[in-house]
Every structure is written in C-alpha cells, then in structure tokens.
C-alpha positions in Angstrom: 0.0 0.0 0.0 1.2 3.3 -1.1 2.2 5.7 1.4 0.2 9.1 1.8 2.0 12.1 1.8 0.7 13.4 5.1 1.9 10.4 6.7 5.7 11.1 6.5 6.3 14.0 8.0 9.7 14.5 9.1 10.4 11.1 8.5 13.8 9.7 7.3 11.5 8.6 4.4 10.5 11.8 3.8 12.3 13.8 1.0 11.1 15.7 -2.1 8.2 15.0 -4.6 6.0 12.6 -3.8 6.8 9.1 -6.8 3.1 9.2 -8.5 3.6 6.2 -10.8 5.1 3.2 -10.4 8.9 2.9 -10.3 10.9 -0.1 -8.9 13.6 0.1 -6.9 17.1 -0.8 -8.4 18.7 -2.4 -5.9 15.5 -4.7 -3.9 12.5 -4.1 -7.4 10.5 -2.5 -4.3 7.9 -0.3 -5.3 8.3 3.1 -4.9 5.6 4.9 -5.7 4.1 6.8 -2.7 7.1 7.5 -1.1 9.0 10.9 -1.6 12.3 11.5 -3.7 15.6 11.9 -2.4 14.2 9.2 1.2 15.5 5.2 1.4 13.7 2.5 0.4 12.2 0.8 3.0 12.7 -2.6 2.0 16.6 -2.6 1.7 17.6 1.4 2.6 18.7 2.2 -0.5 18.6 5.6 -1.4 16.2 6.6 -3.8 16.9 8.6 -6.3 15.8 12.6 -6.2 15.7 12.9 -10.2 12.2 12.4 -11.9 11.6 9.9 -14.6 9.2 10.4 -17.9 6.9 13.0 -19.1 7.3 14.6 -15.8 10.8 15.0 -15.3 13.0 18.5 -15.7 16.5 19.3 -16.9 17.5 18.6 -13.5 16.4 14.9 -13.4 18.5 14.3 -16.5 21.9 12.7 -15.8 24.7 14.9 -15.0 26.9 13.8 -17.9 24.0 14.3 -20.4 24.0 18.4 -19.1 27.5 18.9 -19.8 27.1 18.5 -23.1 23.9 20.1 -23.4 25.7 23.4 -21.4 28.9 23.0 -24.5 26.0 23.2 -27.3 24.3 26.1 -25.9 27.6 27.9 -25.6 29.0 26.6 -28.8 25.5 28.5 -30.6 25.3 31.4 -28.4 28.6 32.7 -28.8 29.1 31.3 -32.9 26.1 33.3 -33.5 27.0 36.5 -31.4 30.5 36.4 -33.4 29.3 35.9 -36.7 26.6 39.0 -35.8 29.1 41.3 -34.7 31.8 39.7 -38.0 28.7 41.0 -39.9 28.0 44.5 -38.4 32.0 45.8 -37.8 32.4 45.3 -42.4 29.6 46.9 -42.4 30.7 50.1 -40.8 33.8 49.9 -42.7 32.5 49.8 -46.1 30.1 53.1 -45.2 33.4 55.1 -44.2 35.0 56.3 -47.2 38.1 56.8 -46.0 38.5 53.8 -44.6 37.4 52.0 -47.6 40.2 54.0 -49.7 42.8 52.1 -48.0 43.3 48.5 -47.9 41.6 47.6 -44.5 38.4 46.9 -46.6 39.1 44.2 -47.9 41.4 42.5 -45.1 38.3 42.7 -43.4 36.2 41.6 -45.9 38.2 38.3 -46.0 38.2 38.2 -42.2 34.4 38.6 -42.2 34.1 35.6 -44.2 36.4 33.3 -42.9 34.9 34.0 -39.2 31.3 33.4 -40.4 32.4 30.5 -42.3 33.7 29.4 -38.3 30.3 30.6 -37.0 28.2 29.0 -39.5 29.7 25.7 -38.8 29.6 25.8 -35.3 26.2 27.0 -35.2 25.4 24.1 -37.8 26.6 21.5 -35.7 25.3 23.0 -32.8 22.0 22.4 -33.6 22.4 19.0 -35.2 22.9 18.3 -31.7 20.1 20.2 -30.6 18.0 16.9 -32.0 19.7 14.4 -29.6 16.6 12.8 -27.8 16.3 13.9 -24.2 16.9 11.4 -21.3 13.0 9.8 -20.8 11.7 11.6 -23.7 11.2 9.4 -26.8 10.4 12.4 -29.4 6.8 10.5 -30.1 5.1 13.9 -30.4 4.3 14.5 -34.4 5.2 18.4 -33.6 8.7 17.5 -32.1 9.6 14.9 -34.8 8.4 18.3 -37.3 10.8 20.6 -35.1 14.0 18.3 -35.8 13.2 17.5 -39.5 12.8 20.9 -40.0 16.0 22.0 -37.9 18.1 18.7 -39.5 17.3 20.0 -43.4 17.5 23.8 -42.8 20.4 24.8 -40.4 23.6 22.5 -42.1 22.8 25.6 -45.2 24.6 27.9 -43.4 27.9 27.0 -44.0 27.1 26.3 -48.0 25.7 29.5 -48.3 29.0 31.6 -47.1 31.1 29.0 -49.1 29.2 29.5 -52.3 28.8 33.2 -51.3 32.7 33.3 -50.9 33.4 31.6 -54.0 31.3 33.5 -56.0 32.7 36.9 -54.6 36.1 35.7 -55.5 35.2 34.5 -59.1 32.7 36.5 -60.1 29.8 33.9 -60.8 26.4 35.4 -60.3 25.0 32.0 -60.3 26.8 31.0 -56.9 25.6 34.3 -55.7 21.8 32.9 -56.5 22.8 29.6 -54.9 24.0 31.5 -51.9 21.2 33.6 -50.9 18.6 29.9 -52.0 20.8 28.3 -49.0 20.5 31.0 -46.8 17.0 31.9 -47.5 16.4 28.1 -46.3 18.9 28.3 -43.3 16.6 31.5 -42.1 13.7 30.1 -42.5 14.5 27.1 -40.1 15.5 29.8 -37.2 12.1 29.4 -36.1 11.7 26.1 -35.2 15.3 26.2 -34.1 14.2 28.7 -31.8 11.2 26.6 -31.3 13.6 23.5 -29.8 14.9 25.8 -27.8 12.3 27.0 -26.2 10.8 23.5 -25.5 14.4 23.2 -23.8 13.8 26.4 -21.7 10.5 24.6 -20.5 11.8 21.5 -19.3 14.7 23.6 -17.1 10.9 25.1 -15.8 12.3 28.8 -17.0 8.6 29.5 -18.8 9.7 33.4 -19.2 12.5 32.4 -21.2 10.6 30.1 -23.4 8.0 32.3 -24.1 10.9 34.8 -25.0 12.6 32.2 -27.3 9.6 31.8 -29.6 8.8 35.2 -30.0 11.7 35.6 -31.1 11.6 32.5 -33.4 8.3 33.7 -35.1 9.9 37.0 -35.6 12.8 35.4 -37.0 10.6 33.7 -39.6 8.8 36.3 -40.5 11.8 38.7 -41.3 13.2 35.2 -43.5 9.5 35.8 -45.4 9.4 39.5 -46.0 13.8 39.1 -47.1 12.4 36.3 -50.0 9.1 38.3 -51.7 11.6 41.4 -51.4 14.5 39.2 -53.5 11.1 37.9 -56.1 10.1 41.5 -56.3 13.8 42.6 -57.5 13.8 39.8 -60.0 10.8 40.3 -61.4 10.8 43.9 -61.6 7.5 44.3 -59.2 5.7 47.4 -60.0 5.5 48.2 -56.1 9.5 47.5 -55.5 10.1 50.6 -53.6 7.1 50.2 -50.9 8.5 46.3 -50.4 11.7 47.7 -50.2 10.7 49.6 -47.2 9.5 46.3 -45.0 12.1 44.9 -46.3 14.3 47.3 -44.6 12.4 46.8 -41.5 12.8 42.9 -42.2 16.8 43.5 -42.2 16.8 45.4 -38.6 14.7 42.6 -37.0 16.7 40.0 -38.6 19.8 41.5 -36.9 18.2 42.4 -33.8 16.4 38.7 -33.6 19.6 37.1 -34.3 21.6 38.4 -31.6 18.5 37.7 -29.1 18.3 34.3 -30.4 22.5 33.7 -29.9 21.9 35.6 -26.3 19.1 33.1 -25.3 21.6 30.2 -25.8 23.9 31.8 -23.8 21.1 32.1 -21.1 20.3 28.6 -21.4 23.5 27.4 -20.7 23.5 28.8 -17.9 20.2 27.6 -16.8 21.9 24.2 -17.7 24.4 25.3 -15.0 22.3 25.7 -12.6 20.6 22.5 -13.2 23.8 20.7 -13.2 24.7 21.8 -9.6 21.5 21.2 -8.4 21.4 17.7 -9.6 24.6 17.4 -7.5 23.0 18.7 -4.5 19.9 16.4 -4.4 21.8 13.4 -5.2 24.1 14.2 -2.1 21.1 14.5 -0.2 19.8 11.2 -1.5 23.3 9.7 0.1 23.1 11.3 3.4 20.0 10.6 4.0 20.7 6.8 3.3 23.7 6.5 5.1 21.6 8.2 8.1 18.7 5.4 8.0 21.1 2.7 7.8 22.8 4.0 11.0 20.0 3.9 12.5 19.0 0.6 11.4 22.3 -0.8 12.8 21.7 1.4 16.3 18.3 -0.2 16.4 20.1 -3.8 15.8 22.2 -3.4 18.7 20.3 -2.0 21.0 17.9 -4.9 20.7 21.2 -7.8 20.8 22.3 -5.6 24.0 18.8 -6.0 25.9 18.8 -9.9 24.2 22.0 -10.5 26.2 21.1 -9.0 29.0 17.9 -10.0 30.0 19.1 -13.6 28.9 15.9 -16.3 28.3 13.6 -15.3 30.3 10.9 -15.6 28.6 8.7 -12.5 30.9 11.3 -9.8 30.3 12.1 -10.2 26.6 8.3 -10.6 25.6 7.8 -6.7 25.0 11.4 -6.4 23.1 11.5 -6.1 19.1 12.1 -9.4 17.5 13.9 -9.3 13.8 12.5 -12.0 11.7 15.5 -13.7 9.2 14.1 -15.3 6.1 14.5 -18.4 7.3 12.2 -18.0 10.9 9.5 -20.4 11.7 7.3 -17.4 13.8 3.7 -17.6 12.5 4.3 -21.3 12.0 3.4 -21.9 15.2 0.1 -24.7 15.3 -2.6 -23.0 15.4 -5.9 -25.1 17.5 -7.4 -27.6 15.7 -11.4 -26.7 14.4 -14.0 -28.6 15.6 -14.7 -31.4 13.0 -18.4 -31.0 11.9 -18.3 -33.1 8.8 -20.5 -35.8 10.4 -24.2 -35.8 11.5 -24.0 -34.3 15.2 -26.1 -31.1 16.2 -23.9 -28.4 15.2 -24.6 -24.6 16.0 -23.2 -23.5 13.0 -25.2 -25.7 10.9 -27.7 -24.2 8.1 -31.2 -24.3 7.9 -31.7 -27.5 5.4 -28.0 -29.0 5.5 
C-alpha cells in the first residue's frame, strides 16, 4: 500500500516530490511509488533517487553527464552566433566610411568577415544538429517534435554552404553561386524558427517559462523577417511594380533579422547557464539522497544493537524479553506456530453452526 504524503512528515523517508507512478527500486525491485524523492527504500535502505523519470521530469532529473554536453551546445551556438553577428556589423561600418574603404583595411576585413562566419556557421550548424539528440526519458513521439527536428536537420547544415558559395562567388565573379547563396541562406533563415522553437521547449523543461515564451517570439519574428527578405529578393527579380514600398518592410525585415539574431544567440547563452544551474543542483539532491541513506542505515544498525544488547542482558527469560522487538530472518518459523485444531463438523452431530436445510 502506497504511502500518503501526510503520513511522512519529518520522516527519514520523507524527502522531495512525492513518486506518483510506479517505479521499482534498483537495488531490492520494491515499489516506490508513494514515497518521496531523495528518502531510502524501506525494503533494503537504499537511497532513492531525487531525479524524476518520464513526461514529468526537468532538466535537473536528467543525468549529469548528459547536461555537460547540453551546457557545451548552448555555448558553442550562443557565442558562434554573437560572433558571426558582430563579424557582420563591424564590415559593415567599414564599407560606409569612405576613408576607410580608400585604404586596404576593406578588404582584409572583408576576407576576415568571411572566414569568421564560415567558423560561425559551422559551429552554429553543428550545434543544432545536436540540438536533436533525444532527451533522457523523452522518446520524441510527439508528431510536432519529430516536425521541429526535421525541420532544424534539413534547414540549419545551409549555413555553411551559403558563405562557401557566397565566398566563392565573390572571388570569381559567378552570379549563379551568388543565387545559390542567398537559395541556401534563404532556407537556413527560414529554419531559425523552429530552431528557436527546440529551444524554447528546452527552456520549459529547465521550468524557466519566461525564457521560453521569450525564445519563440523571437523564433516567429525570426521567420517572418526570412518571409518579407524572400518576396523582397522575387520583387527585384521580377521587376514588381511596387519594389520601392517592399523595399521599405524589407528594410524593416533586415533590422529585426539583426536584432532577432543576436536575441536568439543571447538566449543560448542564457540557457547554458540555466543548464548550469541545473547541473549543480542535480549534484546537490543526489548528495542529499546519500546522506539521507547513510543516516537510515545508522540507525538501522543502532536499532540492531540496541535490541542484541537487551537480548544478552535480560538472557531467556521468557517475561522480560516478551515486550522487546524481534527481527525476523528469512528463514524464521514465527507464525508457524500450530494453530488449535477446528472442531470437525463433517459428520451428522447437532452443530450450531449448521444451516437451515443441511
């Protein structure tokens, strides 16, 4: 029978959430379910473990190692994407001072630009390639997360074609590289949002909502920059009759591409460190789990001789050591003993407890 959670109290059982489902324990297959995370089994004293299992489970249930390398992905996209935004602004500036542009810092930092967002690209790439590792407990049966890592697995590996192409075609002068450039990075920004999607879905399992909710705002915003960037590229090539009033959104599209992308780079950075957090505090409950073992099986063993002290004291006398705990080994015959024998009322006599009829 389950335990209630009012029941424990302060008791050495008593830890953190209370197990819902059923869970066995590892060491004795006990049930556990009723009892409270981070207590001892009560079958064998084990401790049980404070981290959550299935749907229910946070970052801080996962395993330990598992966060470590979640915490190096975060941190490999947050600060690949803040370099390759700041790679893209500082050229910029350049190029619109003309003094600067006379000399022959241009284009040193032109080729500097591209070889460091060809580095960002690639990390960010791979970054999120990672990103669609299933979690510990979660098996990715949802039709909307399968979408999200499709989606993330065909779009984000464009980024580092589209600088190669883009660089290549800079160099030779081939404006049908330049086309295949902006096709692969036209695809890569359209999967931002459901990159920023995955994220956010990681931001809700740490149980940091605020940063979720921040992460695909800034997703959708993301996307819809990627849209108004493609009709403003058709409207150029096919000579739109209303270029100049799509040019102005598109303008608008540019600044909250920028602005989106450096959120989106600063949110990884975030969630590492919510990873962080989660990784020391993993630490902390699983210490508690041990201490709080290695306190019930002290005082298990105080119990033990306590009772073998008043045993050897008392001796055999049967009236003294009546009242005294008795520990039962696997092997004792107590509740064996003969119980008395019913009264035989098979046959024919009067019986009391015969039925009407029999």
């Amino acid at each position: 029978m389950a335990i209630e959670e009012s029941q424990l109290g302060n008791h050495p059982l008593a830890g953190g959430s209370v197990i819902l489902e059923d869970e066995a324990c590892p060491k004795c297959d006990y049930n556990l379910k009723g009892l409270r995370r981070g207590g001892v089994c009560p079958e064998c004293g084990r401790g049980i473990s404070a981290r959550k299992r299935g749907k229910r489970a946070l970052m801080i249930d996962a395993p330990r190692g598992y966060l470590r390398g979640l915490m190096l992905v975060f941190l490999m996209m947050g600060w690949a994407g803040i370099g390759a935004f700041l790679i893209a602004v500082v050229p910029m500036i350049v190029f619109s001072l003309p003094i600067l542009r006379a000399t022959g810092l241009a284009s040193v930092l032109s080729v500097v630009a591209m070889v460091g967002a060809l580095g960002g690209s690639v990390s960010w790439s791979l970054g999120a390639v990672l990103l669609c590792r299933p979690r510990p407990g979660f098996s990715e049966s949802n039709p909307e997360d399968r979408r999200l890592v499709r989606w993330i697995l065909l779009t984000q590996p464009m980024w580092p074609a589209a600088f190669v192409l883009g660089g290549v075609g800079l160099m030779t002068g081939a404006g049908a590289l330049d086309y295949g450039a902006y096709v692969c990075a036209f695809v890569a920004a359209l999967g931002l949002a459901p990159t920023a999607l995955r994220l956010a879905d990681f931001a809700d399992w740490a149980d940091d909502l605020n940063l979720g909710m921040q992460l695909r705002t800034v997703g959708w915003m993301l996307g819809g920059c990627a849209v108004v960037d493609g009709v403003h590229k058709l409207a150029e090539v096919t000579d739109f009759a209303l270029l100049f009033l799509v040019t102005i959104f598109w303008i608008f599209a540019l600044l909250g591409m920028a602005v989106g992308w450096f959120l989106l780079s600063w949110r990884c950075v975030q969630l590492a460190g919510v990873t962080r957090w989660a990784i020391l505090n993993a630490k902390d409950a699983d210490a508690r789990a041990a201490r709080l073992a290695e306190k019930a099986e002290q005082e298990r063993q105080e119990q033990d001789r306590k009772v073998e002290a008043q045993r050897g004291a008392l001796g055999s006398d049967p009236s003294a050591t009546r009242d005294l705990p008795v520990r039962l080994e696997k092997d004792s015959d107590m509740g064996r003993a003969a119980a008395p024998e019913a009264p035989d009322d098979s046959g024919d006599g009067g019986s009391i407890f015969r039925l009407e009829g029999d």
